[in-house]
SEROGU-305937 format. One record per atom (N, C-alpha, C): x, y, z; residue number from 1. Coordinates in nm, 4 decimals, always signed. Each point is the difference from the previous one (the first is absolute). Last residue first. Layout:
<nodes>
<<X Y Z> NUM>;
...
</nodes>
This chain:
<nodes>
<<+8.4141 +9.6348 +9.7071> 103>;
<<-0.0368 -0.0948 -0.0982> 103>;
<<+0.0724 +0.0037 -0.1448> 103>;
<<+0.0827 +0.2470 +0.5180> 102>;
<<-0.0182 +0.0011 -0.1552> 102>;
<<+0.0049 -0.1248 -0.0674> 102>;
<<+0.1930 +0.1238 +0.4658> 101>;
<<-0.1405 -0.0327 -0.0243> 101>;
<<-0.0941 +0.0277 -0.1622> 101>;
<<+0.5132 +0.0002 +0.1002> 100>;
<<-0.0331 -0.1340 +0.0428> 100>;
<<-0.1420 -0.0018 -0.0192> 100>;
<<+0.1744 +0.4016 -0.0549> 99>;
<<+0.0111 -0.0941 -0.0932> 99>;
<<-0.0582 -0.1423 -0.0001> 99>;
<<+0.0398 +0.3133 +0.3723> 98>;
<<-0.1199 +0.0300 -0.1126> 98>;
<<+0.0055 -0.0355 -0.1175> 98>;
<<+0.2823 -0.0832 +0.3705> 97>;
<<-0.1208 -0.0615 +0.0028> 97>;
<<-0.1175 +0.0765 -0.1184> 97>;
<<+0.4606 +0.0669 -0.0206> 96>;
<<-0.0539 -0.1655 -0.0375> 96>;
<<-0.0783 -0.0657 +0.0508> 96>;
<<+0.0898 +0.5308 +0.0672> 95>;
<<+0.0442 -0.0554 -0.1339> 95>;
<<-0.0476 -0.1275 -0.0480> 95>;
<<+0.0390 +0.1149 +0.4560> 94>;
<<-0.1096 +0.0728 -0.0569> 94>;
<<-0.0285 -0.0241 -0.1175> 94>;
<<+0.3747 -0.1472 +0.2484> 93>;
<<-0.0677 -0.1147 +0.0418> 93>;
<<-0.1354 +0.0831 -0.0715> 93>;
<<+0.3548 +0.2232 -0.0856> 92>;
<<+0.0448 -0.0650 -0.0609> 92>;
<<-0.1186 -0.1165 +0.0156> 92>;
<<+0.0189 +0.4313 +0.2217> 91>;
<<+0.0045 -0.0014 -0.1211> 91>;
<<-0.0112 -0.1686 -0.1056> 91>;
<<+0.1187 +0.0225 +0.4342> 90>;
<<-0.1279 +0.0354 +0.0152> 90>;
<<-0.0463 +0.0830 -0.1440> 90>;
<<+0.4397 -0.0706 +0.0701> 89>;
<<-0.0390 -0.1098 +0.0248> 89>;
<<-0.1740 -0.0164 -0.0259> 89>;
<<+0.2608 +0.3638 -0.2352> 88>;
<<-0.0123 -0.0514 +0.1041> 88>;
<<-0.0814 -0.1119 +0.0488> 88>;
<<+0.2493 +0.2128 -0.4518> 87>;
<<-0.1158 -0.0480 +0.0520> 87>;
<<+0.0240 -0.0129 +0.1661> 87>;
<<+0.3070 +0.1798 -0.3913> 86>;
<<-0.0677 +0.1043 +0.0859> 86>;
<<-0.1174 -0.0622 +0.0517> 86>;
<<+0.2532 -0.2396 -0.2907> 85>;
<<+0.1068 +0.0469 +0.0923> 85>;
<<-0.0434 +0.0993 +0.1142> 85>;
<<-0.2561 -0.2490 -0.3972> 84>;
<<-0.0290 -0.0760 +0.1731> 84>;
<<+0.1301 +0.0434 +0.0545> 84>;
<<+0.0261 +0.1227 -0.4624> 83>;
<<-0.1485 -0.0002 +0.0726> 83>;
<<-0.0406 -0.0211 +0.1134> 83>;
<<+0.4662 -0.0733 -0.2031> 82>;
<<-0.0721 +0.1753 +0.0209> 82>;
<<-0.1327 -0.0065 +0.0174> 82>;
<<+0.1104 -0.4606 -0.0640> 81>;
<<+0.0941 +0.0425 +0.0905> 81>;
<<-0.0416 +0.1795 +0.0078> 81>;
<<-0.1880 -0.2336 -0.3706> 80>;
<<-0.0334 +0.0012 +0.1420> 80>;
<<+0.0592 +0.0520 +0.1170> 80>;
<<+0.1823 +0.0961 -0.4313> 79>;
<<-0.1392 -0.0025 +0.0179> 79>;
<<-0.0554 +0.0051 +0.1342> 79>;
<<+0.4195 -0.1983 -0.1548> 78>;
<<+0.0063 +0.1367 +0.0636> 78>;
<<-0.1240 +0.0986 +0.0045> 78>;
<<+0.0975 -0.5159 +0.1405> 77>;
<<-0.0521 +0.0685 -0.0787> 77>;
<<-0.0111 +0.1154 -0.0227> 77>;
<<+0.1472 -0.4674 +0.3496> 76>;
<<+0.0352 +0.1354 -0.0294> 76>;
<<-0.0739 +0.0134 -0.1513> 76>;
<<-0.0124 -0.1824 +0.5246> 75>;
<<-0.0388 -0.0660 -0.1530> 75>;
<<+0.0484 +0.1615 -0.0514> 75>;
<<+0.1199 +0.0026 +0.3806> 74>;
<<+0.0710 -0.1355 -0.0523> 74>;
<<-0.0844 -0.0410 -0.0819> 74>;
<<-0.1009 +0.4797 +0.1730> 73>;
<<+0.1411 -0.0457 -0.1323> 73>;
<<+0.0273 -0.1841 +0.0266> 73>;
<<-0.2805 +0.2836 +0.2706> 72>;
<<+0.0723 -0.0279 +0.0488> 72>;
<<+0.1100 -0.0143 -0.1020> 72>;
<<-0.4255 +0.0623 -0.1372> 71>;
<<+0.0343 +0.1078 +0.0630> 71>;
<<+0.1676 -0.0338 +0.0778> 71>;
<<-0.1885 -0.3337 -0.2288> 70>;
<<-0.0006 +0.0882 -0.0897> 70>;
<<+0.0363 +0.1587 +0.0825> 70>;
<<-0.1449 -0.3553 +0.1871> 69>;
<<+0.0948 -0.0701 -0.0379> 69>;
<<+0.0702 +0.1051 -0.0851> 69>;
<<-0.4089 +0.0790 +0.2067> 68>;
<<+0.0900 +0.0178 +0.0979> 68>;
<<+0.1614 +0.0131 -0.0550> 68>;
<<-0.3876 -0.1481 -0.1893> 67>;
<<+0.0078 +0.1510 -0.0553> 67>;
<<+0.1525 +0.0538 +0.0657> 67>;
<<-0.1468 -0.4621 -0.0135> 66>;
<<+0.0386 +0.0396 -0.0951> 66>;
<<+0.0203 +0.1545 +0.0149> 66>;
<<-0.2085 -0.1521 +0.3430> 65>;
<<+0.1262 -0.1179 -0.0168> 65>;
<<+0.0504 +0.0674 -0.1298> 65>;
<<-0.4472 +0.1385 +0.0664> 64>;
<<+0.0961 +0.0378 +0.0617> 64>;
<<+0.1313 -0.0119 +0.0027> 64>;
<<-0.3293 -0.2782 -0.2483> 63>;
<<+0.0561 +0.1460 -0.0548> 63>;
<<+0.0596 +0.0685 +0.1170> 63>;
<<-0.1229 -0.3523 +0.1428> 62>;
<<+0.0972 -0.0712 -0.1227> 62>;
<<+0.0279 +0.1507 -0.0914> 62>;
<<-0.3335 -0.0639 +0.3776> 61>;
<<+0.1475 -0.0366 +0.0816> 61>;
<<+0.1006 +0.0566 -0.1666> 61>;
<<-0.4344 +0.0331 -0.0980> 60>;
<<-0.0062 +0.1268 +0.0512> 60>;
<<+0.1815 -0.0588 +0.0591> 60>;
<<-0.1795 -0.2761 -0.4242> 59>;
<<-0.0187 +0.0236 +0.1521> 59>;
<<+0.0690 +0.0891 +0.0268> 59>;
<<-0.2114 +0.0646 -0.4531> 58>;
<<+0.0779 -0.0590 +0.0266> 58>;
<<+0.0012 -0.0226 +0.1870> 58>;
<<-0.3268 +0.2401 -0.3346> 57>;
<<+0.0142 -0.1670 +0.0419> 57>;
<<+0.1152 -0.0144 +0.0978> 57>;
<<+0.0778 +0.3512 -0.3539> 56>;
<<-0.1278 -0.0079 +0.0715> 56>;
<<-0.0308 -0.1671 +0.0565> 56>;
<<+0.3954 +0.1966 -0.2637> 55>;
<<-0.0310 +0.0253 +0.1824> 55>;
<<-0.0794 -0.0724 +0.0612> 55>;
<<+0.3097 -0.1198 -0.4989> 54>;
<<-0.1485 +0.0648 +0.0617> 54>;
<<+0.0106 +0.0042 +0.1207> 54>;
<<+0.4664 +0.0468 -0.3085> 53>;
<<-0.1233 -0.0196 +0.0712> 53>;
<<-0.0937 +0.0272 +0.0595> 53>;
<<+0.2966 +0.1412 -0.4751> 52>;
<<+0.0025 -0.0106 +0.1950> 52>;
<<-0.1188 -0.0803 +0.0659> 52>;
<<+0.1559 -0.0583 -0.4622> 51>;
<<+0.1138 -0.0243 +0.0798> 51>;
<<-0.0368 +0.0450 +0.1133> 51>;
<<-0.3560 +0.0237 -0.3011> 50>;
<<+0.0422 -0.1158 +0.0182> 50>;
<<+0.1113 -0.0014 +0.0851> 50>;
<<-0.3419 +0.3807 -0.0151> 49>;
<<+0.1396 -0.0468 -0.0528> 49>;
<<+0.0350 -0.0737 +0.0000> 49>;
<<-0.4262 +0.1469 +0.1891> 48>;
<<+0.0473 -0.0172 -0.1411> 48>;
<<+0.1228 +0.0161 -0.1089> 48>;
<<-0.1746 -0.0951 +0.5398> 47>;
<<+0.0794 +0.0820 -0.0912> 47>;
<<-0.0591 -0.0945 -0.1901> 47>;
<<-0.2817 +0.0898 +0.5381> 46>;
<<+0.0394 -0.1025 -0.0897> 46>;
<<+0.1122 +0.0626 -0.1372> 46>;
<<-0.2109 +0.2215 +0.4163> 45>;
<<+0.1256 -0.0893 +0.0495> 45>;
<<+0.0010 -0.1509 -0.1288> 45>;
<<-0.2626 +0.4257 +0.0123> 44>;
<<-0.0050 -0.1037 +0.0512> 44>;
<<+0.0267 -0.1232 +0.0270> 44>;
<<+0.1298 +0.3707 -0.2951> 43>;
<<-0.0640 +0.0855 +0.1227> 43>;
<<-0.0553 -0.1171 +0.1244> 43>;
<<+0.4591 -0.1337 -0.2531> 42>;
<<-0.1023 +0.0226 -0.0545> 42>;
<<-0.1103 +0.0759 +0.1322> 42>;
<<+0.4895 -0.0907 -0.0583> 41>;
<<-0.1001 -0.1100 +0.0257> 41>;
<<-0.0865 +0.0199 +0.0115> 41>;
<<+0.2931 +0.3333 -0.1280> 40>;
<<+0.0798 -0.1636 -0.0378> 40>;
<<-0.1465 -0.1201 -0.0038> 40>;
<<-0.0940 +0.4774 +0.0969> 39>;
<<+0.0607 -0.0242 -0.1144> 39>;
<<+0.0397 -0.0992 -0.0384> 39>;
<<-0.1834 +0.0068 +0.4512> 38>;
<<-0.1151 +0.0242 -0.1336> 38>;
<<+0.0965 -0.0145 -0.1130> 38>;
<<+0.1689 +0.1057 +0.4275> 37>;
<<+0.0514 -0.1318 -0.0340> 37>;
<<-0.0916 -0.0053 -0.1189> 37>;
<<-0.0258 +0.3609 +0.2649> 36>;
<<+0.1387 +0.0378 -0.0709> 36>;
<<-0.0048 -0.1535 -0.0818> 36>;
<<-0.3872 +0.0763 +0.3243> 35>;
<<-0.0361 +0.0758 -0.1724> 35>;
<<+0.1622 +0.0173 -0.0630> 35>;
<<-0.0720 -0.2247 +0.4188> 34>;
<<+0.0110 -0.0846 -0.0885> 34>;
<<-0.0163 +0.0681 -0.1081> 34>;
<<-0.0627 +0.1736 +0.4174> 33>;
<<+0.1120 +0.0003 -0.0098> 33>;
<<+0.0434 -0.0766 -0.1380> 33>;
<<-0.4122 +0.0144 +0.1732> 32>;
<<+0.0204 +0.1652 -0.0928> 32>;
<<+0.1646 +0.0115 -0.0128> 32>;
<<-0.2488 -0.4461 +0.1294> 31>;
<<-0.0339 +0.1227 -0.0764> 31>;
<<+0.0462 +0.0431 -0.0858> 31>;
<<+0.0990 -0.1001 +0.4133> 30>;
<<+0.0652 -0.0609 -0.0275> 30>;
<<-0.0346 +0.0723 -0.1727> 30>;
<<-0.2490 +0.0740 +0.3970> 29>;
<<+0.1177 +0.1012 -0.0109> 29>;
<<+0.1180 -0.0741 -0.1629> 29>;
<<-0.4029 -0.2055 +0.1234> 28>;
<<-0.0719 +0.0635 -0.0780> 28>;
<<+0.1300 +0.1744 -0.0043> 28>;
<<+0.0478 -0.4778 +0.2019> 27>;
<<+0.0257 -0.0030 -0.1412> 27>;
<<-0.0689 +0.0978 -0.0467> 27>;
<<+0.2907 -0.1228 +0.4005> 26>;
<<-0.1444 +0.0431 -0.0065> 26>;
<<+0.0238 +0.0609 -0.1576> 26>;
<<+0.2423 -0.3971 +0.2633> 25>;
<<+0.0284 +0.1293 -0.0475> 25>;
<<-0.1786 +0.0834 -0.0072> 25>;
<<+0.2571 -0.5215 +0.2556> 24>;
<<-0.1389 +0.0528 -0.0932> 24>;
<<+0.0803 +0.1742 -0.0090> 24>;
<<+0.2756 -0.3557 +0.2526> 23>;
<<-0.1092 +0.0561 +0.0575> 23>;
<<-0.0996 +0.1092 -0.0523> 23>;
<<+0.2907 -0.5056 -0.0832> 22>;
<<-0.0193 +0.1153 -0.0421> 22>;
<<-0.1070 +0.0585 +0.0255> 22>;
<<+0.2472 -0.4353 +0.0963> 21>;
<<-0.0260 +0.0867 +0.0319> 21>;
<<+0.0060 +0.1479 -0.0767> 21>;
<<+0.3309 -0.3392 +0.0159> 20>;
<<-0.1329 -0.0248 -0.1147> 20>;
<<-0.0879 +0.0548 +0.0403> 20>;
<<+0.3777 +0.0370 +0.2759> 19>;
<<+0.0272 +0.0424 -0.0737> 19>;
<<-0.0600 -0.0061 -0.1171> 19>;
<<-0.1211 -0.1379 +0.3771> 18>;
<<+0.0023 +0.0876 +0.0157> 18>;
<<+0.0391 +0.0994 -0.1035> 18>;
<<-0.0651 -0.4631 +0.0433> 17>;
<<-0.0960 +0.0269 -0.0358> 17>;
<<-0.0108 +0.2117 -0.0014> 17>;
<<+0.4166 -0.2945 +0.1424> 16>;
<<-0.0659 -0.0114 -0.1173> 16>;
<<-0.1022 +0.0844 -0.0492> 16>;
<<+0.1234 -0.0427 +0.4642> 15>;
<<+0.0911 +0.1361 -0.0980> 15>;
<<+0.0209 -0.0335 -0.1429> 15>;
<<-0.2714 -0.2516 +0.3082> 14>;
<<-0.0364 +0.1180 -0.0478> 14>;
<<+0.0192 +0.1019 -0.0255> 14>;
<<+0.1033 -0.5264 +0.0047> 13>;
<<-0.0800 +0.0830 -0.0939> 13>;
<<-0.0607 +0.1391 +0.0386> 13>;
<<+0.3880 -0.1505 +0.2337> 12>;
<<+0.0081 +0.0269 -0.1648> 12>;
<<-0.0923 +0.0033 -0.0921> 12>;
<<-0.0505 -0.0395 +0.4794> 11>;
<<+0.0339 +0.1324 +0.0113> 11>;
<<+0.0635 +0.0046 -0.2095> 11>;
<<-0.1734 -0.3945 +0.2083> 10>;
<<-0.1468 +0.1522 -0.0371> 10>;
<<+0.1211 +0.1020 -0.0126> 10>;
<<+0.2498 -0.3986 +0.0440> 9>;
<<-0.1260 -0.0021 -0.1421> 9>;
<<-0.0644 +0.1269 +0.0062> 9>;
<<+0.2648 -0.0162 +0.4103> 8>;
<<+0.0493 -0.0177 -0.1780> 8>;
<<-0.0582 +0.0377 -0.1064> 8>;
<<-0.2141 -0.1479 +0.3831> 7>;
<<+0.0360 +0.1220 -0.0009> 7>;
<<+0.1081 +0.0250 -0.1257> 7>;
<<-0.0843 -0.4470 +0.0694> 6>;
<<-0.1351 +0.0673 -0.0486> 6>;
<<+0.0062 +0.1503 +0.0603> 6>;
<<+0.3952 -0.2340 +0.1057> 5>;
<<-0.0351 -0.0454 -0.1400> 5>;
<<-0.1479 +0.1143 -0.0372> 5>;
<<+0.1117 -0.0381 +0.4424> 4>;
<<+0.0903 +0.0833 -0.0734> 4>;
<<-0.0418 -0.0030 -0.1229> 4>;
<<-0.2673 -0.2801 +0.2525> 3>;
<<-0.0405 +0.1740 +0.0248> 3>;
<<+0.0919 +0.0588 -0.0823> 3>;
<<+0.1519 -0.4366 -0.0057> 2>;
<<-0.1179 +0.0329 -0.0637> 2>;
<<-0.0925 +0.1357 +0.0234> 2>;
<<+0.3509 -0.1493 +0.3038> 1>;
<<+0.0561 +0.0013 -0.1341> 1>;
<<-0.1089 +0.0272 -0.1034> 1>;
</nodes>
């Protein structure tokens, strides 16, 4: 009974951890994919718009999650949403790691 139990456990923490898990972008493709986002949010991911937000900093899991959210439409913005309609995944993990690595 306790083998079960503690199989359990691992097998939920590691279709947990699986889904917090994030397997890094390469932020120097990411870049050049980011020269469309500059207008809103600035050349380095800081906006000088008060209503949009800053990039730079942010975690690499947490801008994905969002871009995704946005590409998918359950966050919705008609802004965003046409921005991340033509991203690919590998687009998308490129994007917030090169945000993510900005000060």
């Amino acid at each position: 009974m306790k083998r079960q139990i503690l199989a359990v456990i691992s097998a939920v923490a590691l279709a947990t951890s699986a889904n917090i898990a994030f397997a890094g972008g390469d932020a120097a493709a990411g870049q050049a994919k980011a020269a469309s986002c500059a207008g809103c949010h600035g050349a380095k991911g800081i906006s000088a718009v008060p209503t949009y937000p800053n990039l730079a900093g942010q975690k690499e899991a947490y801008l994905a999650k969002q871009i995704k959210a946005f590409k998918d439409k359950s966050r919705t913005d008609p802004t965003m949403n046409a921005m991340a309609a033509p991203l690919t995944d590998a687009d998308i993990a490129n994007i917030a790691a090169y945000f993510s690595g900005l000060k």
